[in-house]
CHARMM internal coordinates of N, CA and C (Angstrom, degrees):
IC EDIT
DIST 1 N 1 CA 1.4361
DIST 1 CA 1 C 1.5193
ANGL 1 N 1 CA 1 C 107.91
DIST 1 C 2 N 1.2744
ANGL 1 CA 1 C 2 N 103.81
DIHE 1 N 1 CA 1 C 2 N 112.51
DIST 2 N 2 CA 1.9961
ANGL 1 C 2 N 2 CA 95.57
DIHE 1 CA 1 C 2 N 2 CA 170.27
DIST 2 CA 2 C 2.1466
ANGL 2 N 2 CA 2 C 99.13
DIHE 1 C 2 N 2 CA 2 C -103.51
DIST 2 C 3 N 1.3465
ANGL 2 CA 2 C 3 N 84.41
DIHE 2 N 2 CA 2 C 3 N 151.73
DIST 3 N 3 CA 1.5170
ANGL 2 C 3 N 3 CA 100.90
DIHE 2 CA 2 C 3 N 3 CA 169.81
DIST 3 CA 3 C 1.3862
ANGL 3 N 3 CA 3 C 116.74
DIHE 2 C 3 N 3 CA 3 C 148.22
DIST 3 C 4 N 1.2669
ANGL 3 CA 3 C 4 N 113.85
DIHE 3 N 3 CA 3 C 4 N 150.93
DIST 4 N 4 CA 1.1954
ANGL 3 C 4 N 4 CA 108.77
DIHE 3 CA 3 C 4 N 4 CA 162.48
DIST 4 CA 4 C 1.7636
ANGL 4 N 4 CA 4 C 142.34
DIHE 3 C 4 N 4 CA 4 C 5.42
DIST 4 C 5 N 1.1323
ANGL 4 CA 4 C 5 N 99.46
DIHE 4 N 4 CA 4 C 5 N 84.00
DIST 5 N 5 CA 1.8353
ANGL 4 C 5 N 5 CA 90.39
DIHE 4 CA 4 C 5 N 5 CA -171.48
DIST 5 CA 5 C 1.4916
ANGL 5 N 5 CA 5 C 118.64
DIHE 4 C 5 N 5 CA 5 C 55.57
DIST 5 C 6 N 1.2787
ANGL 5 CA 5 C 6 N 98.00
DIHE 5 N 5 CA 5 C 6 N 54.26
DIST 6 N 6 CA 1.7632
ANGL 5 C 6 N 6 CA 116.77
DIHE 5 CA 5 C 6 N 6 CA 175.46
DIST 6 CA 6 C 1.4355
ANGL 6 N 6 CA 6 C 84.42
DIHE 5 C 6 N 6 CA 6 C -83.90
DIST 6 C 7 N 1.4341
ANGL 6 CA 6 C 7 N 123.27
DIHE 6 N 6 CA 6 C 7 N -177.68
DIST 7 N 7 CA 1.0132
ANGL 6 C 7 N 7 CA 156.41
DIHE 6 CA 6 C 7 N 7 CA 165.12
DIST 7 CA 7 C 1.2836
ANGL 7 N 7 CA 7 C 129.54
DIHE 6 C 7 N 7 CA 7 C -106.75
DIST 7 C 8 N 1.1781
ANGL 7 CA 7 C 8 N 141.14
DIHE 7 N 7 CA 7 C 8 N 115.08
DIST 8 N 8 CA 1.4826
ANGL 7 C 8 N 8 CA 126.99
DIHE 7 CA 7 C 8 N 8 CA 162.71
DIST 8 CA 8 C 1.6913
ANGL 8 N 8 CA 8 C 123.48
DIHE 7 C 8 N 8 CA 8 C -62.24
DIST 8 C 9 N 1.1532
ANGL 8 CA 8 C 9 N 118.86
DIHE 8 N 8 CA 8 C 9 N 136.01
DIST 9 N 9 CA 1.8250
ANGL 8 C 9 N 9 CA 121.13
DIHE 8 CA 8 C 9 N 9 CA -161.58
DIST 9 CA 9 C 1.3847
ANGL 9 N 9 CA 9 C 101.57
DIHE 8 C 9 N 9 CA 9 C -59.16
DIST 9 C 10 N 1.3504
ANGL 9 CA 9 C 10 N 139.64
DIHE 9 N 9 CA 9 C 10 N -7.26
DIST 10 N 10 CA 1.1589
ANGL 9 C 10 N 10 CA 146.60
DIHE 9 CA 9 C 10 N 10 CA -132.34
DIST 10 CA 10 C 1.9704
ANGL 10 N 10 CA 10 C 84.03
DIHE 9 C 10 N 10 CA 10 C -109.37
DIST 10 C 11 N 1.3837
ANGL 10 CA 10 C 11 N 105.55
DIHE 10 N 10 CA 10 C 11 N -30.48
DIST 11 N 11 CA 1.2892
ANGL 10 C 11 N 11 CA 117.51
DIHE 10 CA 10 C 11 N 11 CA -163.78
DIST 11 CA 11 C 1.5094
ANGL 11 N 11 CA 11 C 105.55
DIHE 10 C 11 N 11 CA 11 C -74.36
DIST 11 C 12 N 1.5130
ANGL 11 CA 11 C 12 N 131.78
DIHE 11 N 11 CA 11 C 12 N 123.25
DIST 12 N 12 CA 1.5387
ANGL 11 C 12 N 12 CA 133.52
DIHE 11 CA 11 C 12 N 12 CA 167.97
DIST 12 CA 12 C 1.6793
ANGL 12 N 12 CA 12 C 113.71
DIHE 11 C 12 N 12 CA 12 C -88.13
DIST 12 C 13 N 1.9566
ANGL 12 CA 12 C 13 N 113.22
DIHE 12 N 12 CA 12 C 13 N -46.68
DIST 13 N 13 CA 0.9798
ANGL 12 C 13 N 13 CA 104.12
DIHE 12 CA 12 C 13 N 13 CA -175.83
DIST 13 CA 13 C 1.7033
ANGL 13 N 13 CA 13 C 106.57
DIHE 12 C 13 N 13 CA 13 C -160.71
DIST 13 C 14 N 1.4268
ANGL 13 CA 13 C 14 N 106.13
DIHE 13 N 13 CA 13 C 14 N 168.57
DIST 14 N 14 CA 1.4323
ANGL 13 C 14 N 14 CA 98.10
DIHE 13 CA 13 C 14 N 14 CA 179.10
DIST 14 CA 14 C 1.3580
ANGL 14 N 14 CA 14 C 123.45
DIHE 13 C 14 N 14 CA 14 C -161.42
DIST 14 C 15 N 1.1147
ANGL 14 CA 14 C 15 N 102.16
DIHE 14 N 14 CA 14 C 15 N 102.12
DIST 15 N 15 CA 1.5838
ANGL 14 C 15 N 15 CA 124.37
DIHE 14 CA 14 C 15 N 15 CA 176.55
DIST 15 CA 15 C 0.9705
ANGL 15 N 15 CA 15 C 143.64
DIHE 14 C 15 N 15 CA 15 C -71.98
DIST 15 C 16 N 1.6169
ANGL 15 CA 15 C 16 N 138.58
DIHE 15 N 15 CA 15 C 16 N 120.71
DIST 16 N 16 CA 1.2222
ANGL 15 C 16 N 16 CA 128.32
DIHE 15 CA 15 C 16 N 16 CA 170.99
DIST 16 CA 16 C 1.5146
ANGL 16 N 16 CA 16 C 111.80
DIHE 15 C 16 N 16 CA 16 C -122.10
DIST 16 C 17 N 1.4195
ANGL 16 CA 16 C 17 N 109.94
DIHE 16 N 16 CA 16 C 17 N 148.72
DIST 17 N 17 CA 1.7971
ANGL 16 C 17 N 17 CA 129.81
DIHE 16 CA 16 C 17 N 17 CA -161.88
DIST 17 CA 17 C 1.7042
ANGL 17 N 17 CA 17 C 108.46
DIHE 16 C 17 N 17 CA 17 C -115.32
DIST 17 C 18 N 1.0289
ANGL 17 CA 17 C 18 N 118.29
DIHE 17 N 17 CA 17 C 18 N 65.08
DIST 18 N 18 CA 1.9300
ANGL 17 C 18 N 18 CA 113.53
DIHE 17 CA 17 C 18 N 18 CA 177.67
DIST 18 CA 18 C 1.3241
ANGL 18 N 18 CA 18 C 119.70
DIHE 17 C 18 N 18 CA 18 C -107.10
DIST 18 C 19 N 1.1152
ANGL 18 CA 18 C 19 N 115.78
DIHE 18 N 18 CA 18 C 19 N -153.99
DIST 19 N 19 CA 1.2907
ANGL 18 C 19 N 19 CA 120.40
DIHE 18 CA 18 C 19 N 19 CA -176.96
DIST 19 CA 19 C 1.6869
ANGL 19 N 19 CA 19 C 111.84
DIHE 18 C 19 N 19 CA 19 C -146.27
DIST 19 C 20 N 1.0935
ANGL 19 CA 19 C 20 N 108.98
DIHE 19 N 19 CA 19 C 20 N 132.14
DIST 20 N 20 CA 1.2880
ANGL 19 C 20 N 20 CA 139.71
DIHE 19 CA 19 C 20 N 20 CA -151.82
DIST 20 CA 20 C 1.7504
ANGL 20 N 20 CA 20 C 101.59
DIHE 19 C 20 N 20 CA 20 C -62.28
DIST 20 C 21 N 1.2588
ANGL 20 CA 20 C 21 N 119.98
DIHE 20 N 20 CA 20 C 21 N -26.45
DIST 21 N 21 CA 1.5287
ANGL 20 C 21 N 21 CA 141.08
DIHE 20 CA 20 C 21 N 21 CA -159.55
DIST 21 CA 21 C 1.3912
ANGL 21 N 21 CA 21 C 129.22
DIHE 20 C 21 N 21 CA 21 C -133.45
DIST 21 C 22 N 1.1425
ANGL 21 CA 21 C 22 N 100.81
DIHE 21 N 21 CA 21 C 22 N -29.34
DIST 22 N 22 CA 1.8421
ANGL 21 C 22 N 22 CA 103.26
DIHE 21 CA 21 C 22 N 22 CA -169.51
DIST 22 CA 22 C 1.6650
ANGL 22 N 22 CA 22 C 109.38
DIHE 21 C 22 N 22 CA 22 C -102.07
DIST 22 C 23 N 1.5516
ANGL 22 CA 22 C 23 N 119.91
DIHE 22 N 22 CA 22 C 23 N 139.80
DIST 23 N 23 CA 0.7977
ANGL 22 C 23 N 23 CA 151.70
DIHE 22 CA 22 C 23 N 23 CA -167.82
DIST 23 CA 23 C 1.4798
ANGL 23 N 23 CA 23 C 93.76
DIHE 22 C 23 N 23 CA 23 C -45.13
DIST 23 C 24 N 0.8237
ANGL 23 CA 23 C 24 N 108.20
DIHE 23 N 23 CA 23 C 24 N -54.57
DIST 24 N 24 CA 2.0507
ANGL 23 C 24 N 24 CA 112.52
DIHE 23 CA 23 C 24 N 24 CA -176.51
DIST 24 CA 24 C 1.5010
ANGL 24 N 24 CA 24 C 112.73
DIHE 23 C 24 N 24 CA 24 C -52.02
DIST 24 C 25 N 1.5263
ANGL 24 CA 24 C 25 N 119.20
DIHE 24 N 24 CA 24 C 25 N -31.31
DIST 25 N 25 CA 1.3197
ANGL 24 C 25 N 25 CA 104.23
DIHE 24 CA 24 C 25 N 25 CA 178.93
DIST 25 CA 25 C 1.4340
ANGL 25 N 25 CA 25 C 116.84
DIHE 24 C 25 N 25 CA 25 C -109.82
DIST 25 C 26 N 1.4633
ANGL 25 CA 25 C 26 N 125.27
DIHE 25 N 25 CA 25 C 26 N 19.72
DIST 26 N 26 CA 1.3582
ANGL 25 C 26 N 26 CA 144.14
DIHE 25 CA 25 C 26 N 26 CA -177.56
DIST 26 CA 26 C 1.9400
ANGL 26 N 26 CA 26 C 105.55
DIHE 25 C 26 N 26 CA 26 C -53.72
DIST 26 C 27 N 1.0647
ANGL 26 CA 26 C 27 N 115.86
DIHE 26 N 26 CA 26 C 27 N -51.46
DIST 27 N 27 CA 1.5143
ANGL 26 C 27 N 27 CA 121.47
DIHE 26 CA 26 C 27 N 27 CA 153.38
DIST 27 CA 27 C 1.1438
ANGL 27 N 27 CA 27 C 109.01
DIHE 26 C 27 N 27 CA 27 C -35.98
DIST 27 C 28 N 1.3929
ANGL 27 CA 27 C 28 N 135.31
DIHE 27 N 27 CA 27 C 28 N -84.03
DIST 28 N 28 CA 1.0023
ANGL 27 C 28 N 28 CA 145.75
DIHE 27 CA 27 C 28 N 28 CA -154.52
DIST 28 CA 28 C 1.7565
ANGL 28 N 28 CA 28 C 104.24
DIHE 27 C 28 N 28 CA 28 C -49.17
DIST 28 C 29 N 1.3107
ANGL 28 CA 28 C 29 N 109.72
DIHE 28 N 28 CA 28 C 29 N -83.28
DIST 29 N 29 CA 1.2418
ANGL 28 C 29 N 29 CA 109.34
DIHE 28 CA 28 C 29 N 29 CA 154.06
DIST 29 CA 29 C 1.6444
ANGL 29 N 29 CA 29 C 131.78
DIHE 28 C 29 N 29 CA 29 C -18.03
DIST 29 C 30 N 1.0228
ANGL 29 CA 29 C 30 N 127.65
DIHE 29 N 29 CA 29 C 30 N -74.93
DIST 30 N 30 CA 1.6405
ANGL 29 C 30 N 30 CA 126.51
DIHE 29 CA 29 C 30 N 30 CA 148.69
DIST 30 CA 30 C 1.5271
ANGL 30 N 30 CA 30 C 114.29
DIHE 29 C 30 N 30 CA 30 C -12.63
DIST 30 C 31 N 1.1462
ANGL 30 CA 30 C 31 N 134.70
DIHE 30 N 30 CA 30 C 31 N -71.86
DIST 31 N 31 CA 1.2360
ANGL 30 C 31 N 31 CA 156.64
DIHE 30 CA 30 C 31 N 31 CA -164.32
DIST 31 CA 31 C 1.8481
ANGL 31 N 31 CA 31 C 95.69
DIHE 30 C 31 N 31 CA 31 C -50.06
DIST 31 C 32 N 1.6176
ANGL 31 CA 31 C 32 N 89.79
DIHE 31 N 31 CA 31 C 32 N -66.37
DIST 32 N 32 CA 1.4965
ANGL 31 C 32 N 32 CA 109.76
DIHE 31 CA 31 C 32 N 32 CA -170.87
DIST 32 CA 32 C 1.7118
ANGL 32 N 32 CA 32 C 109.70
DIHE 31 C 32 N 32 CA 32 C -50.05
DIST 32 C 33 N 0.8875
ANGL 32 CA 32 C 33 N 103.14
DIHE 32 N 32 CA 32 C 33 N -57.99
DIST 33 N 33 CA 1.2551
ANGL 32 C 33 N 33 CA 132.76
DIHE 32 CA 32 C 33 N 33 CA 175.08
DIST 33 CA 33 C 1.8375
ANGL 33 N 33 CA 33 C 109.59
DIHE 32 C 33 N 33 CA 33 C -30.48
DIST 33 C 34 N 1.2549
ANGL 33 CA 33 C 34 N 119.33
DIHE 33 N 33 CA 33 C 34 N -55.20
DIST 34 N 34 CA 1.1233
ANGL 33 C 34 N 34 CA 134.98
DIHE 33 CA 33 C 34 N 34 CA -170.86
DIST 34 CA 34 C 1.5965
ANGL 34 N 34 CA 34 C 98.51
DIHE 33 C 34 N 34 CA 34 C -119.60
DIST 34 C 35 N 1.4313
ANGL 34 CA 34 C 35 N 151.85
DIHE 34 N 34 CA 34 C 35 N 3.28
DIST 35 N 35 CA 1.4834
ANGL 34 C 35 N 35 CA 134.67
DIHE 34 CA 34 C 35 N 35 CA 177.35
DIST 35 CA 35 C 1.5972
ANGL 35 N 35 CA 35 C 90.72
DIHE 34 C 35 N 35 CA 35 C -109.91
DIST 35 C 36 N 1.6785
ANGL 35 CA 35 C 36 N 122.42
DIHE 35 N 35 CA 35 C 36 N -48.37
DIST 36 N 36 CA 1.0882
ANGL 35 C 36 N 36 CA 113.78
DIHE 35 CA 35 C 36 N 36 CA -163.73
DIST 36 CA 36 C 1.2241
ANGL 36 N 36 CA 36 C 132.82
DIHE 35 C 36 N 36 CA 36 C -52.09
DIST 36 C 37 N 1.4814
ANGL 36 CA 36 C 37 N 135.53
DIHE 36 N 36 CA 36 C 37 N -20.40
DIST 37 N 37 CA 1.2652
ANGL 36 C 37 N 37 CA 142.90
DIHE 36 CA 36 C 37 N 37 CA 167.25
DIST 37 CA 37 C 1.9138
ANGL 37 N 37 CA 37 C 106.68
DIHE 36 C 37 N 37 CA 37 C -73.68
DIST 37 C 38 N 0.8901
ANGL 37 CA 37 C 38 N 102.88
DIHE 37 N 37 CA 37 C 38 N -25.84
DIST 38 N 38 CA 1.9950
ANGL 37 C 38 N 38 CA 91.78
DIHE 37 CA 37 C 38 N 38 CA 177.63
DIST 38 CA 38 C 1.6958
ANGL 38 N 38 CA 38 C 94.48
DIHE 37 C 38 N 38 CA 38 C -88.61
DIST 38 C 39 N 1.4791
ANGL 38 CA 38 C 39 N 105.28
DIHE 38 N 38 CA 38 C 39 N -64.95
DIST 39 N 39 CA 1.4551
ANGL 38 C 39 N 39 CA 87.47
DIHE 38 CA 38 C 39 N 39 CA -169.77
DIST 39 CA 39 C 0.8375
ANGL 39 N 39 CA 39 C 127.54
DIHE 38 C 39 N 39 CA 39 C -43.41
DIST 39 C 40 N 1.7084
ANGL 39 CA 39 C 40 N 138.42
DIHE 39 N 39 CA 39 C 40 N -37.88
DIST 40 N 40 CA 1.4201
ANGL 39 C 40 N 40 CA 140.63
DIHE 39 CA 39 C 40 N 40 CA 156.89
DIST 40 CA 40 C 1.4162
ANGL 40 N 40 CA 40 C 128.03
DIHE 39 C 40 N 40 CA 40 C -39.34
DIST 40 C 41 N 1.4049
ANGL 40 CA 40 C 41 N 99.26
DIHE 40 N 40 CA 40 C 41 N -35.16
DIST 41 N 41 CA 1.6936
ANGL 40 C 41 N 41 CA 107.28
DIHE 40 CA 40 C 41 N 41 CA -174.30
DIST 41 CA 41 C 1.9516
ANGL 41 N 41 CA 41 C 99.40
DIHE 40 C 41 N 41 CA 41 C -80.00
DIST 41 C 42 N 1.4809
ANGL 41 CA 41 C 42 N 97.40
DIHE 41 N 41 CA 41 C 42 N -41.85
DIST 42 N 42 CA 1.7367
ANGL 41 C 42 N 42 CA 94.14
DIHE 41 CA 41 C 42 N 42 CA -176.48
DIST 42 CA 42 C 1.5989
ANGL 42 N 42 CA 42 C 114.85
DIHE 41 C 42 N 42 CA 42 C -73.84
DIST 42 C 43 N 1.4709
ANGL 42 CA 42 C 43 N 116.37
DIHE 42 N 42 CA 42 C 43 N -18.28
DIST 43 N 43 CA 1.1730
ANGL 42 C 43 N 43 CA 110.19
DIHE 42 CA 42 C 43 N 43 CA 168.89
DIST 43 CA 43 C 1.2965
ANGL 43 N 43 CA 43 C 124.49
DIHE 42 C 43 N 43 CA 43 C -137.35
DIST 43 C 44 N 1.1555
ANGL 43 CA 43 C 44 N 113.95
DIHE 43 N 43 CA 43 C 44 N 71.81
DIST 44 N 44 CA 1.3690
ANGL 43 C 44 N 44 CA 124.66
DIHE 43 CA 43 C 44 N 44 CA -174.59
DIST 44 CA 44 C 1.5103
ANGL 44 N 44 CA 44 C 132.04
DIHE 43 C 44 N 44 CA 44 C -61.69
DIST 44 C 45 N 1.0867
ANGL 44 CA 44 C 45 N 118.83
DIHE 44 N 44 CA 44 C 45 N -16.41
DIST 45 N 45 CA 1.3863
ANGL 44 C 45 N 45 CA 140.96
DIHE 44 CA 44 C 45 N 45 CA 162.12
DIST 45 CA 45 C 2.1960
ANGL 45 N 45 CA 45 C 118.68
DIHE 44 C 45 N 45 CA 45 C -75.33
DIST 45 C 46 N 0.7804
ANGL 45 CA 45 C 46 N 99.92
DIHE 45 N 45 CA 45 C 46 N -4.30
DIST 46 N 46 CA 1.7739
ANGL 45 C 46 N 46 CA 129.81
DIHE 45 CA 45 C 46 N 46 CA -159.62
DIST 46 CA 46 C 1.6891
ANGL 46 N 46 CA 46 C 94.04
DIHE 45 C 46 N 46 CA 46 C -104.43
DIST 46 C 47 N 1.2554
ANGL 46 CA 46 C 47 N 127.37
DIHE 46 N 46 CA 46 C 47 N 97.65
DIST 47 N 47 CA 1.5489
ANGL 46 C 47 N 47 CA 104.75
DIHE 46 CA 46 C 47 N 47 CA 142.34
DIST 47 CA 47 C 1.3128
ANGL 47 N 47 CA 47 C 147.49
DIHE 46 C 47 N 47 CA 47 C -36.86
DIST 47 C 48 N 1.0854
ANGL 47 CA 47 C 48 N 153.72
DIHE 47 N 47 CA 47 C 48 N 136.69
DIST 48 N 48 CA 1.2389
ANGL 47 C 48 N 48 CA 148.15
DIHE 47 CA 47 C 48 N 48 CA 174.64
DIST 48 CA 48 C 1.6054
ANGL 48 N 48 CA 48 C 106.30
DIHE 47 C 48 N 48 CA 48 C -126.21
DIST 48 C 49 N 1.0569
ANGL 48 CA 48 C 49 N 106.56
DIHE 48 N 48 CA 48 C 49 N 96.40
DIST 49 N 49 CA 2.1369
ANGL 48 C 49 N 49 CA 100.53
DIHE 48 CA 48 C 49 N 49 CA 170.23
DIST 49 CA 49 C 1.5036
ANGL 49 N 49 CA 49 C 111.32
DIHE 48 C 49 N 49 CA 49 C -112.58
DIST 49 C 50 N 1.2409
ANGL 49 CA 49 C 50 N 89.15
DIHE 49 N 49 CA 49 C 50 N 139.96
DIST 50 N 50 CA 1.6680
ANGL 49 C 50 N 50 CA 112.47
DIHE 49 CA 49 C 50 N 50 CA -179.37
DIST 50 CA 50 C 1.2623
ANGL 50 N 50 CA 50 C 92.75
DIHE 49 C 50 N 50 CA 50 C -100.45
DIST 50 C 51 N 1.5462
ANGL 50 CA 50 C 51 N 116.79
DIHE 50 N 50 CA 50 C 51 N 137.91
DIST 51 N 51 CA 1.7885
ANGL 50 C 51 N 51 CA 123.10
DIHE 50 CA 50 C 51 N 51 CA 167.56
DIST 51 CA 51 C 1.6307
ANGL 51 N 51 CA 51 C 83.78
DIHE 50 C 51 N 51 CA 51 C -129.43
DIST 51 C 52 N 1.7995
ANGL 51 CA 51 C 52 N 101.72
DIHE 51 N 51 CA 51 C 52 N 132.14
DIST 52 N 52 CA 1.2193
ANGL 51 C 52 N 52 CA 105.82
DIHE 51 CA 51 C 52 N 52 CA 143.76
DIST 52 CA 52 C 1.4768
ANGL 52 N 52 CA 52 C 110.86
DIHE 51 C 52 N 52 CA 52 C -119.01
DIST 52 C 53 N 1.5218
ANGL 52 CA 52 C 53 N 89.09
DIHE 52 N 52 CA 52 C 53 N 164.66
DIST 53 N 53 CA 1.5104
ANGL 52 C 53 N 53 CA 100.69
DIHE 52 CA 52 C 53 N 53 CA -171.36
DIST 53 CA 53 C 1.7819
ANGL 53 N 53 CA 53 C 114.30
DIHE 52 C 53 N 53 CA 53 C -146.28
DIST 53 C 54 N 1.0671
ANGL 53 CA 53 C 54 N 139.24
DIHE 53 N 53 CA 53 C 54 N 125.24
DIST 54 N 54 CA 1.5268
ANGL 53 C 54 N 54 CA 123.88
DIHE 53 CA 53 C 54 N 54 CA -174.95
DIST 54 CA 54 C 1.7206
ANGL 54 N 54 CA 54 C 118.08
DIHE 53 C 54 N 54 CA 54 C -53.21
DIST 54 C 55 N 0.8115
ANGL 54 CA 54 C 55 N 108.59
DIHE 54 N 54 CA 54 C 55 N 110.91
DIST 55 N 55 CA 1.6424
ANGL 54 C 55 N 55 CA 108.42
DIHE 54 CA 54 C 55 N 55 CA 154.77
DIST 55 CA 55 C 1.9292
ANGL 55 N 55 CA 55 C 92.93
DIHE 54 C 55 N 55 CA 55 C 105.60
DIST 55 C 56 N 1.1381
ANGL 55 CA 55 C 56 N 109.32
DIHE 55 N 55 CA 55 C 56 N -8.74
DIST 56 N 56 CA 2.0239
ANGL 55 C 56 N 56 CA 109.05
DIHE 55 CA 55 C 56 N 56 CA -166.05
DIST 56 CA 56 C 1.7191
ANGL 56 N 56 CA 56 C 95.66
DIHE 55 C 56 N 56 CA 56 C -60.97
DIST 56 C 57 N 1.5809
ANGL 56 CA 56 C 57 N 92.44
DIHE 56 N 56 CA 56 C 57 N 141.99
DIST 57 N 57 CA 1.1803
ANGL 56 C 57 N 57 CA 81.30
DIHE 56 CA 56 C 57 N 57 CA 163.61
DIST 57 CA 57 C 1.8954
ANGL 57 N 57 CA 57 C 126.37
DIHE 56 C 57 N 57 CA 57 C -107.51
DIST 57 C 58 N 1.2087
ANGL 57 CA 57 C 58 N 114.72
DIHE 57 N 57 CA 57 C 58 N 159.77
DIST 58 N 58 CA 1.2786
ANGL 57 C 58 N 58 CA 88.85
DIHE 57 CA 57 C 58 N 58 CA -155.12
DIST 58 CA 58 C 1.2966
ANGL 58 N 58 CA 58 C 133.51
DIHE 57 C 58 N 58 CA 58 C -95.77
DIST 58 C 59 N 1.4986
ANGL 58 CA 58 C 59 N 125.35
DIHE 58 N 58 CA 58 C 59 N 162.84
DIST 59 N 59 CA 1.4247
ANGL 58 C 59 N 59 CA 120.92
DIHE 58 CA 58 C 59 N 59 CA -150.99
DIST 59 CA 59 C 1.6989
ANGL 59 N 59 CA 59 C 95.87
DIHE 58 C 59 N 59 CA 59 C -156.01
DIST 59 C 60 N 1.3479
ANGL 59 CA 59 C 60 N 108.34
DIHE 59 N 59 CA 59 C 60 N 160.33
DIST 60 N 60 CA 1.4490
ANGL 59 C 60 N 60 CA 111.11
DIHE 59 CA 59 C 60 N 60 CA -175.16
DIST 60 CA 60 C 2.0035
ANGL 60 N 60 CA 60 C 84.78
DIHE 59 C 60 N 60 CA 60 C -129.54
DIST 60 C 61 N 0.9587
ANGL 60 CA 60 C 61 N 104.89
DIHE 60 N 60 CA 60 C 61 N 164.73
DIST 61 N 61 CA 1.6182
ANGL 60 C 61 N 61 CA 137.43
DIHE 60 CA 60 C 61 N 61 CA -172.15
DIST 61 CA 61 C 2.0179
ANGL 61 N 61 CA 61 C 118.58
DIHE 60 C 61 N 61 CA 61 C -142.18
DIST 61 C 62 N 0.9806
ANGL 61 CA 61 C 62 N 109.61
DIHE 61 N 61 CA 61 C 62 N 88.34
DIST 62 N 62 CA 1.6046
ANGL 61 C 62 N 62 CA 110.89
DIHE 61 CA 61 C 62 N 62 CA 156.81
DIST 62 CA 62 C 1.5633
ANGL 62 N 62 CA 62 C 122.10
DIHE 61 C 62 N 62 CA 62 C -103.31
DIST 62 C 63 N 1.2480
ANGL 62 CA 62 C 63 N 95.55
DIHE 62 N 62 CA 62 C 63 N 136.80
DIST 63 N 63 CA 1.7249
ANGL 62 C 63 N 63 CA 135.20
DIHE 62 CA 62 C 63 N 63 CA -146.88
DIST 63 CA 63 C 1.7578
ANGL 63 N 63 CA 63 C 77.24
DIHE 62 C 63 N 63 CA 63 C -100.70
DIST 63 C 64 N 0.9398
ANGL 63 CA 63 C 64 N 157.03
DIHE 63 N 63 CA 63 C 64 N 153.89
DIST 64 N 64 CA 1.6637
ANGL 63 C 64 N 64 CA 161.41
DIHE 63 CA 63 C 64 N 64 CA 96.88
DIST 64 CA 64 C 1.5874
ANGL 64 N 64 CA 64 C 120.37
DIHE 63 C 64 N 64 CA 64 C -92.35
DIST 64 C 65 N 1.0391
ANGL 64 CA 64 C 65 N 111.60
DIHE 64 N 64 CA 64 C 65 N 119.09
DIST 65 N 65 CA 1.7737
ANGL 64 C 65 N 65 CA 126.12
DIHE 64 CA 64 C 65 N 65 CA 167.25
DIST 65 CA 65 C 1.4084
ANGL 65 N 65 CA 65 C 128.17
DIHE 64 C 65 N 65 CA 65 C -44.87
DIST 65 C 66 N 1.1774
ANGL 65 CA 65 C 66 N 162.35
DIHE 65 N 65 CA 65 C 66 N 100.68
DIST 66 N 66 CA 1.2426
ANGL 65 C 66 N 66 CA 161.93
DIHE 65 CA 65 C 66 N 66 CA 171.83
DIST 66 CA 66 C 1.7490
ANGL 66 N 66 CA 66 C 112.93
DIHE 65 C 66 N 66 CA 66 C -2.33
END
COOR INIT
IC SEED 1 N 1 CA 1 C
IC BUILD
């Protein structure tokens, strides 16, 4: 599959950890905001979890399969 925020198969899962409020994760949010509906649609088989948390600062996490 090529496109937009495809995934490589290699990929199991993918997480991001921010905060719901604070100036520091305003990016993060933004991003989410506007990527999460394609990436979902291009990889639908793929988890995607959002953790919020007060004050976290933010960080993304990829999971890859053996």
């Amino acid at each position: 599959m090529s496109g937009k925020y495809a995934f490589t198969k290699g990929l199991k899962e993918l997480r991001f950890h921010l905060c719901q409020t604070s100036e520091q994760s305003a990016a993060a949010r933004s991003f989410l905001v506007r990527a999460y509906p394609t990436m979902k649609k291009n990889n639908p088989q793929t988890p995607i979890m959002i953790r919020e948390a007060l004050g976290v600062e933010p960080k993304i996490f990829a999971r890859y399969g053996w």
